[in-house]
Each structure stands twice: as structure tokens, then as C-alpha cells.
BAKOLFI-85647 format. One record per residue (C-alpha): residue in three letters; x negated, y, z negated. Coordinates in Angstrom, 1 decimal. Example, Ala and Ser with C-alpha at 12.3 -4.5 7.8 and 13.67 -1.06 7.14 Angstrom:
// BAKOLFI-85647
R   rest       xx       yy       zz
R    Ala    -12.3     -4.5     -7.8
R    Ser    -13.7     -1.1     -7.1
// end
This chain:
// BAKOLFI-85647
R   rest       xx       yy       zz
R    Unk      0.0      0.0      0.0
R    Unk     -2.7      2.4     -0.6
R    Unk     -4.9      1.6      2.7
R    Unk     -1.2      2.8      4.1
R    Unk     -0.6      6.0      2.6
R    Unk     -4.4      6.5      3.1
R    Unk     -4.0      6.2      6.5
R    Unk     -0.5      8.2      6.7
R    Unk     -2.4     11.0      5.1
R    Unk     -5.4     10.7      7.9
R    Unk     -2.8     10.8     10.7
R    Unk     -0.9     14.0      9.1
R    Unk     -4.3     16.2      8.5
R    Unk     -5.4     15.1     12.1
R    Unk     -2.0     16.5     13.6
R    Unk     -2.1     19.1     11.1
R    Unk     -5.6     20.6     12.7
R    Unk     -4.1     20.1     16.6
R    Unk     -3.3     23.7     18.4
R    Unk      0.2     24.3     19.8
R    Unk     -1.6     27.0     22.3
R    Unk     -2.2     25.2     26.0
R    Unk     -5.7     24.6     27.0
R    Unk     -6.4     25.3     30.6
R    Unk     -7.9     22.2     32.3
R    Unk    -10.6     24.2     34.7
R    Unk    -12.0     27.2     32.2
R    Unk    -13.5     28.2     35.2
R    Unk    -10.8     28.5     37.6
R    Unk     -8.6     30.5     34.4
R    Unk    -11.7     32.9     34.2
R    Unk    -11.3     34.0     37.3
R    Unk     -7.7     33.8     37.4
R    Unk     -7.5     36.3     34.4
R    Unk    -10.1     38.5     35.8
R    Unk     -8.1     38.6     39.1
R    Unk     -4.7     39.9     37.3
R    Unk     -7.2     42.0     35.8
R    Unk     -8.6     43.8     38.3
R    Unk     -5.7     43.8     41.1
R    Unk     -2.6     43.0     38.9
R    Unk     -1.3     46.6     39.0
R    Unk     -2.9     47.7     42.1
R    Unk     -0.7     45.2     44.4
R    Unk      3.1     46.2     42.8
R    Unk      4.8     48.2     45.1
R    Unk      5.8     48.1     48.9
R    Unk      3.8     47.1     51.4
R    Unk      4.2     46.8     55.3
R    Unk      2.2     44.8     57.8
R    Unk      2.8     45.8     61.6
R    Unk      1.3     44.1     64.1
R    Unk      1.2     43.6     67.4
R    Unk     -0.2     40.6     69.6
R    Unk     -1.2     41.0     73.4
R    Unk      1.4     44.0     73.5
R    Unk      4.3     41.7     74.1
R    Unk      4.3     40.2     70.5
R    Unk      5.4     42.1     67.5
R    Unk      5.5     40.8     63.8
R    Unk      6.5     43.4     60.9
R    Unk      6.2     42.2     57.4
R    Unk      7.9     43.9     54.6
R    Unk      6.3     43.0     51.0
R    Unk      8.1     43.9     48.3
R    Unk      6.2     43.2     45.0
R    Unk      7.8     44.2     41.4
R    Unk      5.8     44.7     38.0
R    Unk      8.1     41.7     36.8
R    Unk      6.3     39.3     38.9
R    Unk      9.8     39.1     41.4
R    Unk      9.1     39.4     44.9
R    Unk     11.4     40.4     48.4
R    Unk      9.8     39.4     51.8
R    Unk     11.5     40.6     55.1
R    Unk     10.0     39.2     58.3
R    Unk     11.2     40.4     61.6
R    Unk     10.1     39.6     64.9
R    Unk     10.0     41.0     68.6
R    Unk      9.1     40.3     71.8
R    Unk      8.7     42.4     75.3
R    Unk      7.8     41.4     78.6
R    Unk      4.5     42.6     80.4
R    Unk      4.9     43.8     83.9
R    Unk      2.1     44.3     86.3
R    Unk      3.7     47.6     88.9
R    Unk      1.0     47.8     91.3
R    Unk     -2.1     47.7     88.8
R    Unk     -0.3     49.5     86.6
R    Unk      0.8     47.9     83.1
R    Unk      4.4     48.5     81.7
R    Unk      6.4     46.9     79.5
R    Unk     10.3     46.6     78.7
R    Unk     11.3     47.1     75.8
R    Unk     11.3     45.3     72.5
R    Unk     13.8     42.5     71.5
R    Unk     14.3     42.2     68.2
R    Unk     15.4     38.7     66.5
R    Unk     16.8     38.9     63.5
R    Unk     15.7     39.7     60.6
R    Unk     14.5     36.8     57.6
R    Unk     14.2     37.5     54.4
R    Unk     13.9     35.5     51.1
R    Unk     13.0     36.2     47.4
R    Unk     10.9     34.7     44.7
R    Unk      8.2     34.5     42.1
R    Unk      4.7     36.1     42.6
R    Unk      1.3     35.2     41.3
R    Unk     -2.4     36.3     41.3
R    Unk     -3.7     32.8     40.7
R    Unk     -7.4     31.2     41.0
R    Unk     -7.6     27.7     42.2
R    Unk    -10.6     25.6     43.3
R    Unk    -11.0     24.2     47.1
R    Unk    -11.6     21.5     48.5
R    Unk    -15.1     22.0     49.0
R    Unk    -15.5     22.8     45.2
R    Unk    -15.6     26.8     45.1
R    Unk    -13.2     28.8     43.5
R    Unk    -11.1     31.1     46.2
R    Unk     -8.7     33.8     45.4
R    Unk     -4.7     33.3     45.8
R    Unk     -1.3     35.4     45.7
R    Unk      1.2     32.3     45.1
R    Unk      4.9     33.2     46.2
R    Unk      7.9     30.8     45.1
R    Unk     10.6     31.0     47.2
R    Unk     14.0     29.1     45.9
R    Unk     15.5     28.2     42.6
R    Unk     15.0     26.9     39.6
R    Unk     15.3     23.4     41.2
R    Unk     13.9     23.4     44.1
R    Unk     10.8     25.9     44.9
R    Unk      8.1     26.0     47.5
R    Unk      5.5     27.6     46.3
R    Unk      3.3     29.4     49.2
R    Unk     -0.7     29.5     48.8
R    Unk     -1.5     32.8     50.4
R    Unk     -5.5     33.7     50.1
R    Unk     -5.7     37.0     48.2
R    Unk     -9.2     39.3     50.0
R    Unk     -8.4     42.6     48.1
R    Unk     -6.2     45.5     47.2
R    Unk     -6.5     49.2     45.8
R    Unk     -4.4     52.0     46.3
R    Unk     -3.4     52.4     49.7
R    Unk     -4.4     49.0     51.2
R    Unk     -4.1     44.9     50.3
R    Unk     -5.5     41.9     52.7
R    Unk     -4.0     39.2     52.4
R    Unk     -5.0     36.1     54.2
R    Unk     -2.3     33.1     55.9
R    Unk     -4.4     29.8     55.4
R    Unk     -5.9     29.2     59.2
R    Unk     -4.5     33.1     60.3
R    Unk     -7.0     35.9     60.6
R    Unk     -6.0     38.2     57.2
R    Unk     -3.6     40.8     57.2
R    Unk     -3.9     44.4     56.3
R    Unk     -0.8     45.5     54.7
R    Unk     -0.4     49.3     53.7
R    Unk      1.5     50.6     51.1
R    Unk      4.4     52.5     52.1
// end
């Protein structure tokens, strides 16, 4: 009886020590995920708008809403012109514009560590509901006042500007 409320005793100071606080897995990876909300947490809230256009008959505009409660709107619109060739001369019609997408979610300045083993830079966006959400890796270059790049894994990066 005593070897068992020795070892009842043993079990209750060993829980008793245990922290209720979570311990990140990669120290690494949450050093550099605290010093990225560090240095651009505040710096990317706001609007922002990316405008681009590919071969002059392609245009993408990206509208990034991103709110100091971590909430996020995304509007993505697309258009599309035709090139004509008027005896050496280049013209084009005018654009079409499909409609516009949008969709709303959860933003995050996160650290994770490649493939290859390095630690790259990420803004995470979770698009859906509390049951099913995709969360989107985006690779996070840099942001100040006026301008943020972003980058689409295997897309060349993105300059958004504030608006």
C-alpha cells in the first residue's frame, strides 16, 4: 500500500511541474515567425491593389483587403482584349471584363521551413468556414508604407500598392 501511494504521489508532483503553455515544435521556424509579425505586422493592414497587365491583351487586378483583426477580403477580376495588327500598326479593342470573384478569410504572417530545409517567409490566407478551410501559402518578400510583394508559389512576385 505504501509503494502505491508512493507512487500516486510521484505521478501528481510530475503533472504538477508540466506547463499548460504550448511549446512550438521548430524554435526556429517561431523565431522568425515572431520577428516577421514584428517587423511587417502593422505595415501590411490596409488596402492594397495589384494591376497588371500581360502581353497588352491580358489584365488581372487584385484587390487585398487586410484588417488589423487578422480578417481578410480578396477581389480578383479579370479582362481580356484582342491585339490587332492595322498595317504595322498595333491597336487593341477594348477590354472584357469577366466577373468579378471574391472570397473572405483569415490572414497570417507565418514562418515555415521548405523543403530544402531553409526557413522562407509566408502570408497564409484561409478562405471558408470553420469546417472546411483552405488555407493558401502565399511567399511573403516585403512590405512598408506604400508598397508589399508578395509572391504566388511558381509566379513571378507581385507588387501591390496601397491604395
Amino acid at each position: 500500500m505504501r509503494q502505491i501511494l508512493f507512487f500516486i504521489a510521484a505521478v501528481l508532483a510530475f503533472c504538477a511541474c508540466s506547463s499548460d503553455e504550448p511549446q512550438p515544435t521548430d524554435r526556429e521556424v517561431y523565431e522568425a515567425t515572431q520577428w516577421l509579425n514584428e517587423e511587417y505586422g502593422q505595415d501590411v493592414i490596409g488596402s492594397w491593389l495589384m494591376d497588371s497587365i500581360q502581353d497588352g491583351t491580358f489584365r488581372e487586378i487584385v484587390e487585398l483587403e487586410l484588417n488589423a483583426d487578422h480578417s481578410f477580403t480578396r477581389s480578383i477580376s479579370y479582362a481580356t482584349r484582342e491585339r490587332i495588327d492595322n498595317n504595322g500598326t498595333t491597336e487593341y479593342t477594348e477590354w472584357t471584363v469577366e466577373p468579378q470573384r471574391s472570397e473572405d478569410g483569415i490572414w497570417q504572417l507565418r514562418a515555415r521551413r521548405d523543403d530544402d530545409g531553409t526557413i522562407g517567409s509566408y502570408m497564409t490566407l484561409g478562405i471558408g468556414d470553420k469546417y472546411n478551410t483552405v488555407i493558401q501559402y502565399v511567399g511573403f518578400l516585403s512590405a512598408d508604407d506604400t508598397t508589399m510583394y508578395i509572391c504566388p508559389v511558381l509566379w513571378t512576385p507581385m507588387k501591390f500598392v496601397r491604395q
